[in-house]
C-alpha positions, 0 to 999 in steps of 0.5 A: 364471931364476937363474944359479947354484946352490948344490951340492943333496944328492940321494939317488938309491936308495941312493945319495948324489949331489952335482948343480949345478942351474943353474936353478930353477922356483917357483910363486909366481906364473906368470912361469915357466909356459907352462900350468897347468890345474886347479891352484891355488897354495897357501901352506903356513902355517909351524909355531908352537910353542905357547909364546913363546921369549922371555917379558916378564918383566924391568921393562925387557923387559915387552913383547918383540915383533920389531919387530926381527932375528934372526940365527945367527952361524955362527962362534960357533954362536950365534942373536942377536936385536935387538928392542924391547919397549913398556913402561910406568910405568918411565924407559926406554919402547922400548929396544933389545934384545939377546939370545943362543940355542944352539938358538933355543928357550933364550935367555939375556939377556947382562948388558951393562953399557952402560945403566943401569935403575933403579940397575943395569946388568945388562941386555940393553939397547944403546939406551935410546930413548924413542919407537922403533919397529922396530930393524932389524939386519943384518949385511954383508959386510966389504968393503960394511961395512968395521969397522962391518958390523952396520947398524941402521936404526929409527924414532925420534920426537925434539927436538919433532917429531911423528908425522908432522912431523919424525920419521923413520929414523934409522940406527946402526952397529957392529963387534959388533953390541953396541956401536952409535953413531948415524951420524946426527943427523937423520932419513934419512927424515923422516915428512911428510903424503905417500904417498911418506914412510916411516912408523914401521915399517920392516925392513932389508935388504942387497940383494946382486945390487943392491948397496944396502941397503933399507927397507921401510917403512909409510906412508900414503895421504893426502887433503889432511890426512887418512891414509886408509889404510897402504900399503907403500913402498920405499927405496935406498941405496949407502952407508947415508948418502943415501937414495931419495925412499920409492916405493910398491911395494904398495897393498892397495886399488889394484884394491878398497877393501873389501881389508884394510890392511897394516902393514908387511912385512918382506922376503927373497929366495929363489932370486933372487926376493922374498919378503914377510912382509905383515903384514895388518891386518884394518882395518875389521874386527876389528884383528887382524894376521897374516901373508900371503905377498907376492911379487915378481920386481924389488922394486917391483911386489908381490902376494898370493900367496895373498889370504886365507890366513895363512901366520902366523896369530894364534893361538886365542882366549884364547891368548898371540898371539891378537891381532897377530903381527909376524914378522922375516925368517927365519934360514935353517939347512940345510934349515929356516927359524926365523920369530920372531915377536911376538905380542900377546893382544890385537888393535891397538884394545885397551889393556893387551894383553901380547906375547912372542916366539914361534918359528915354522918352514918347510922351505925351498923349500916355502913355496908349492905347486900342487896340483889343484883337483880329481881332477887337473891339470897345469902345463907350464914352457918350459925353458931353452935348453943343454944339461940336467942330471937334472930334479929335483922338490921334492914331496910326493904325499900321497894323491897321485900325480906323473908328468912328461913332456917336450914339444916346441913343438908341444905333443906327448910328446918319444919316450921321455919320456913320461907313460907313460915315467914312474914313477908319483911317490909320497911326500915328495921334497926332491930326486927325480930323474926318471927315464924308463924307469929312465934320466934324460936321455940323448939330445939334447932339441929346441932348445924343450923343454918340461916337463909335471908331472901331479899328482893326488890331493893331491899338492904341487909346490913347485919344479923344478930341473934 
């Protein structure tokens, strides 16, 4: 469980009140549950708006899509973006692009001045790359990245070398996020005919409690010559120079061959576990790609959580992304997190489809959920040893209702908190205190406690923390 949290406004009554919780139960998988009956586990699919936030519309920028990051800069009350954009008949096909938002919805290309296109200089664009593939930026701390904290790692295909023979990541670094140099001449990882070699799409992250940067990346399955299929694989770094050998962390098809394939998956971390944005692509099928939920305890082995539900989906027929979308990991803001996203209008296997980006948003901590199957059912989590503060529960009743209890190791009510000691929950609650017998806990607790959630209706439980 996690070690430490951050301080979590709760209000209680009228009242406003600051609580330290120490831990923090998710439902992303049942590492954390010691029971669950009739309760399935449920991805609540992010919110799009119906209309791209950045449109296509510049003879460089003629097919924005993110492959690529998004960021707020909290100092200067800015959202930044890097990107890439597929273009055609002009001399600068995939170039790296830069873009800046008050609000996430409004953006406005900044006029550069680094790259020439067509006689002029007034762009957005900070690499003018040729055959690139999936610019992915993030920013460290000073004392990982000294003056250089903006790290980009992309694909590139380059002197001669081929898709799968000799091209590969390449890295770049920069003081501003602007101003990038290439700090390598050769490719960190080269594409070669293996299941363990990194493909052309990739996502970039720092991994704080690690402390290593990581790629996840595409690759492939491979019989003798022939690539069978896409797969997703993983690889480290301490110092951004030398790189792991990539290792397969997810197989779609390891357990059944009729599953879909995957195109890469960017990744964050939430509460110390692993989140995925596992792009799906309905290959055999109709060749369309959308987002599912991954999730991960160490980073290596991966799952599904729910198999079949997007939590981005393309959009409705004859709609601007109703073919593919590509999600960045979120920028996270107080109490929402912003998904941009490209989106095609057309699916992988047809030509002269058109993308812009689009904004998609999640209220955070509530990306996954129990809920009955039925009229009921209830989930029961062994609790920490020590000494506990107030529980508190990330719910939202609906119809529903929500009662808890604390067990001993036998399995039977510990006096006074009870089923029947305990308000009956209704409501949207980010943080709600129980309460038993209008009193939070205030008597010693058996060294093996145990809590028991009962909902019913459609109520959703997202989190426990206490």
């Amino acid at each position: 469980m996690a070690a430490l949290r951050l301080f979590l406004l709760l209000i209680v009554g009228s009242s406003i009140a600051h609580q330290v919780y120490a831990e923090v139960v998710l439902f992303a998988d049942d590492a954390q549950v010691s029971e669950r009956n009739s309760l399935k586990r449920v991805v609540e699919p992010a919110e799009k708006l119906p209309e791209p936030v950045i449109r296509g519309d510049q003879r460089w920028e003629q097919n924005p899509y993110a492959y690529g990051s998004f960021a707020y800069d909290e100092a200067e009350q800015t959202y930044k973006g890097w990107y890439q954009s597929l273009n055609g008949g002009v001399s600068i096909r995939t170039p790296v692009l830069y873009n800046l938002s008050k609000d996430g919805r409004e953006w406005v290309r900044p006029q550069l001045g680094l790259v020439e296109f067509e006689g002029n200089k007034d762009n957005n664009i900070v690499m003018p790359l040729q055959r690139l593939c999936s610019p992915s930026v993030i920013k460290v701390p000073e004392e990982v990245g000294g003056e250089h904290p903006y790290r980009m790692a992309f694909w590139d295909i380059r002197n001669g070398s081929t898709y799968d023979g000799g091209g590969g990541t390449y890295t770049a670094i920069s003081k501003d996020g602007v101003h990038w140099q290439e700090d390598c001449e050769s490719p960190r990882l080269v594409a070669e005919k293996r299941n363990d070699s990194a493909s052309d799409v990739l996502d970039l992250m720092y991994d704080a409690e690690l402390q290593k940067y990581v790629v996840h990346a595409k690759c492939w399955k491979w019989q003798g010559e022939k690539a069978l299929y896409r797969l997703i694989c993983r690889s480290e770094s301490t110092d951004f120079r030398e790189w792991s050998t990539p290792e397969v962390v997810f197989d779609p098809r390891a357990e059944d061959e009729s599953q879909p394939q995957t195109y890469g998956m960017p990744v964050f971390k939430y509460e110390g576990q692993y989140f995925g944005l596992l792009r799906i692509y309905h290959k055999p099928g109709n060749e369309t790609i959308e987002i599912e939920l991954a999730h991960s305890r160490d980073d290596k082995i991966w799952h599904r959580i729910a198999p079949g539900t997007a939590f981005l989906p393309v959009g409705e027929k004859d709609t601007w992304d109703d073919g593919m979308v590509f999600a960045a990991p979120p920028v996270v803001r107080d109490e929402q997190m912003d998904f941009f996203y490209g989106g095609w209008d057309g699916p992988h296997n047809v030509g002269g489809r058109k993308a812009n980006i689009g904004l998609a948003t999640s209220t955070v901590g509530r990306l996954v959920a129990l809920t009955p199957e039925g009229n009921s059912g209830a989930v029961i989590t062994q609790l920490a040893a020590g000494e506990h503060q107030p529980f508190s529960l990330n719910v939202d009743t609906k119809q529903g209702t929500v009662r808890a209890a604390l067990l001993d190791e036998t399995g039977a009510e510990v006096p006074g908190y009870g089923l029947e000691d305990s308000p009956i929950v209704q409501g949207d609650h980010a943080n709600y205190v129980l309460r038993w017998n209008g009193t939070a806990i205030n008597a010693p607790l058996p060294d093996k406690v145990f809590l028991k959630v009962e909902l019913s209706g459609d109520a959703c439980l997202y989190e426990i923390r206490y």
